[in-house]
C-alpha positions in Angstrom: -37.4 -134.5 67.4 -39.6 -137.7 69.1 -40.2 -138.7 65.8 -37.2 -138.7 64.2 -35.7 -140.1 67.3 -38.8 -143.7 66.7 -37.6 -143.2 63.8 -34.3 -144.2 63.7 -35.2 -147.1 66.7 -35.5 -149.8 64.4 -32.9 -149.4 62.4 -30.9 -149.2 65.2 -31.9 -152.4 66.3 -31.1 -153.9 63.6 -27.4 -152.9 63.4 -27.2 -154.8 66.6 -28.1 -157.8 64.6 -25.7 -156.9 62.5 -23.0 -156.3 64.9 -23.4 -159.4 66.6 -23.1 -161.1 63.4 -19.9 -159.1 62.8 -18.7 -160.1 66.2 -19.8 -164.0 66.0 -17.1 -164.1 62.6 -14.3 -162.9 64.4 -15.3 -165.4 67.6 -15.3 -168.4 65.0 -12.6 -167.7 62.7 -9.9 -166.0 65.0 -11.2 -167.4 68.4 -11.9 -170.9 67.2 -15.1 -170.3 70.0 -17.7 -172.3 68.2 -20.0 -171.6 71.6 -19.6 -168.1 71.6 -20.4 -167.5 67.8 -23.1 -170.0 68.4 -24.9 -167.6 70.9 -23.9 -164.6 68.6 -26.7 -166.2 66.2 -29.4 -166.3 69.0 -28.3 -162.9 70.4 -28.5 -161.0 66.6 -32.0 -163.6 66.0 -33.1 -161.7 68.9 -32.8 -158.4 67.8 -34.1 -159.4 64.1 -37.3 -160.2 66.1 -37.4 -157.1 68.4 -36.6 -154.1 64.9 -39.7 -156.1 63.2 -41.6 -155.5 66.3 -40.3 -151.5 66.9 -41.6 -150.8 63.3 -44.9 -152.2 64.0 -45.1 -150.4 67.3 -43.5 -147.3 66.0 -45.2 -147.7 62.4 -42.0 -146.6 61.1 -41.3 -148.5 58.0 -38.8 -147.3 55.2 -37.2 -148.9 52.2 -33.8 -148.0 54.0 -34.9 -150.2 57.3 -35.9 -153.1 54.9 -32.8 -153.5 52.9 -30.9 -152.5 56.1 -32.5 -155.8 57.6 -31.8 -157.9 55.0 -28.1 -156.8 54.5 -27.7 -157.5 58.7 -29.3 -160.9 57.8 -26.8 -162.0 55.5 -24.0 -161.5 57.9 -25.7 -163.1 61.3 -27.8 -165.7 59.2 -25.7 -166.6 55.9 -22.1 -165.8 56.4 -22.0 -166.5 60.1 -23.7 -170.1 60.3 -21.5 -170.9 57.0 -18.0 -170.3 58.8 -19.9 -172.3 62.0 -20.4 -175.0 59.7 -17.0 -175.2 57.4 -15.4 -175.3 60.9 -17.5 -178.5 62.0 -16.6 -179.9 58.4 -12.6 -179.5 59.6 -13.3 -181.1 62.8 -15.2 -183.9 60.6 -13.2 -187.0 59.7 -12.0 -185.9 56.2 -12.6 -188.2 53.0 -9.5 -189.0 51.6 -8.8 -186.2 48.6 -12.3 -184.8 48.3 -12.7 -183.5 51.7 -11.3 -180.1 50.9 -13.2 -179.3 48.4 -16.1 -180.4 50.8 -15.2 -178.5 53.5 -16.2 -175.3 50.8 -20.0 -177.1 50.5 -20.6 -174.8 53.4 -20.3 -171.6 51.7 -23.9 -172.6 50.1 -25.3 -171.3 53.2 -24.8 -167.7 52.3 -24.8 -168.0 48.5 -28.8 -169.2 49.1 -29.5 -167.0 52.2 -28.7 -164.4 49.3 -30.8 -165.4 47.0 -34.0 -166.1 49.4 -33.1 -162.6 51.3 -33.2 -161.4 47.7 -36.2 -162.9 47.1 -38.4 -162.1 49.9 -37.6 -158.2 49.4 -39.1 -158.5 46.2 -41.4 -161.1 47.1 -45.4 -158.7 47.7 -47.1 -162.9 48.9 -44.5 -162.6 52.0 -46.6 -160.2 54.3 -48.7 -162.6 56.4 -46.3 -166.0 55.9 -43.2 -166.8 54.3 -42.0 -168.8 51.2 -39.1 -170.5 51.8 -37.0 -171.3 54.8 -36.5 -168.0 56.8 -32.5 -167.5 57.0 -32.8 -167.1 60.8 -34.7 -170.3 61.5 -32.1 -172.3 59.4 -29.2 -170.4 61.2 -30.4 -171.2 64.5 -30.5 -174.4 63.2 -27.3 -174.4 62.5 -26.5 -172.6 65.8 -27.5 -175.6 67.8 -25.0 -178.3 66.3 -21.9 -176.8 68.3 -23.8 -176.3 71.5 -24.8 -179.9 71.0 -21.6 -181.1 70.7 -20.6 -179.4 73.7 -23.6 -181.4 75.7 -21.7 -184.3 74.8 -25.3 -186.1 73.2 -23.2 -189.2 71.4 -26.4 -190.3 69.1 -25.9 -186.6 67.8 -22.4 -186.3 67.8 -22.1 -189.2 65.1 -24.2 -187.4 63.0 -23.3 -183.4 63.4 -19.3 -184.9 62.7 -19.6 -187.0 59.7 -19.0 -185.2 55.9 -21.6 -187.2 54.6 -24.7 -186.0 56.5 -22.8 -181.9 56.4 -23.0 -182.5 53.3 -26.4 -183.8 52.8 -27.5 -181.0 55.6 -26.3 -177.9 53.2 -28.1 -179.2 50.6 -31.4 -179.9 52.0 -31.0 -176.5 54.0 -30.2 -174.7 50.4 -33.3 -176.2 48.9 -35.8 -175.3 51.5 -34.2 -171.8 52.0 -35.3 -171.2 48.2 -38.6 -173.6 48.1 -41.8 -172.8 47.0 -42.7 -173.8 50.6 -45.0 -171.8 52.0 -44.4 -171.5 56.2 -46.1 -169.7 58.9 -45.1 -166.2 60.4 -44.8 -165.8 64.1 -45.9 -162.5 63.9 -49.0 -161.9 65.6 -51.3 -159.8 63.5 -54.3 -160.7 65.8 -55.6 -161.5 69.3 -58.2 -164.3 67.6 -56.7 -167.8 69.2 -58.5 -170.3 66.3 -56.1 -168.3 64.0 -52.8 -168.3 65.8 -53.3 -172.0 67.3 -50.4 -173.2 65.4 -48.1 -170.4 67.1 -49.4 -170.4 70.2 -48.9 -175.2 69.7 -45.8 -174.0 68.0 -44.4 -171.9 71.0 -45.7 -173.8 74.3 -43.6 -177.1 72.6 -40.6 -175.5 72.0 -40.4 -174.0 75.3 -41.4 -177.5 77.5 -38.5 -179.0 74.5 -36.1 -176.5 75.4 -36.3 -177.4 78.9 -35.8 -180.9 78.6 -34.0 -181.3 76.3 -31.9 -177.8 75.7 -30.3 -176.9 72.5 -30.7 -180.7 71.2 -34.3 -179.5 71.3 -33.4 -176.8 68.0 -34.0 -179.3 65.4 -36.7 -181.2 66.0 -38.3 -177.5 67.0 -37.3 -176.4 63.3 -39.0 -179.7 62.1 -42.0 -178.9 64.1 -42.1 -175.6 62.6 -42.0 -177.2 58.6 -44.5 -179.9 59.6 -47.4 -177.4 61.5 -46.6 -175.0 59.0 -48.1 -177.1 56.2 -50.6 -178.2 58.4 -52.1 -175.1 58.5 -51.6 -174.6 54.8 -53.6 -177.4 54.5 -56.6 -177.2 56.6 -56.7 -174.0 57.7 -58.6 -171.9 55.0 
């Protein structure tokens, strides 16, 4: 009975991340609550961290719990952050007769979440890093734009509302979410500090970041992430 019960924990967590996905659409689309759908993202990020953890903890690992996780992805990390952003590209000044058809750029997002979600199932070099953008650290990303706004950061508010860098943002995002690009994990595998320096650099910024600067901190965090990643790729043998 105890180990049926560990193992169904995971899996369990991971339809929270799936819920809260769920429940971040209807915030955004029949709430117009960018803020709330926002924090739906960090909430369901959350819990993709935490079933990851419970299967290590638990060793219980299935096929089932894997393509479970990656199905809850695509709702919190691909469709969710898409309807975040066609909603920003509304509230965007629109470009005479094309901006309709640009407002739809954001339904990239999932369309490549898919296919790197896709790929890293398949994927045997993904067990100790990533290749590719993860689709929660590009959703979180995304995440951070409305709770920016609300901060009322004017420098970033000329940027997050104009259709030309949405635009240019969706396809960057596409192209890294599907990159050969190797990038750390933040898992930690081991207690030996040389070999987790990067995380432990990674995490002690983000945090002092955070607190200065709040969720305006997201993106250059992301950045951070990209940069020390290849770092690491490159002089860390």
């Amino acid at each position: 009975m105890k180990k049926r019960v560990k193992k169904h924990v995971p899996n369990a967590i991971t339809c929270a991340n799936l819920f809260s996905g769920c429940v971040g659409i209807v915030f955004v689309t029949l709430q117009d609550d960018l803020k709330i759908a926002a924090y739906c993202i960090f909430l369901a990020a959350i819990f993709d961290f935490f079933d990851g953890l419970a299967s290590r903890v638990l060793q219980s690992f299935s096929i089932i719990g894997k393509d479970l996780d990656s199905l809850a992805d695509m709702v919190s990390f691909g469709v969710l952050p898409a309807f975040i952003l066609y909603r920003l590209f509304l509230e965007a000044p629109q470009i005479d007769h094309v901006s309709t058809f640009l407002n739809y750029i954001a339904f990239l997002i999932p369309v490549f979440s898919a296919l790197r979600l896709a790929k890293f199932n398949q994927d045997t070099r993904q067990v100790e890093s990533f290749i590719g953008l993860p689709t929660p650290a590009n959703a979180i990303l995304i995440a951070s734009f409305p709770l920016i706004l609300r901060e009322h950061y004017e420098f970033f508010d000329n940027y997050i509302l104009s259709p030309y860098f949405l635009v240019a943002f969706v396809i960057v995002m596409c192209t890294l979410l599907v990159a050969e690009l190797p990038l750390m994990s933040l898992k930690f595998k081991q207690h030996d500090f040389q070999r987790n320096a990067y995380r432990y650099f990674l995490l002690l910024f983000s945090a002092i970041l955070i607190l200065i600067f709040k969720f305006a901190a997201v993106p250059a965090i992301i950045l951070m992430y990209i940069a020390l990643s290849i770092i690491q790729l490159r002089f860390v043998k």
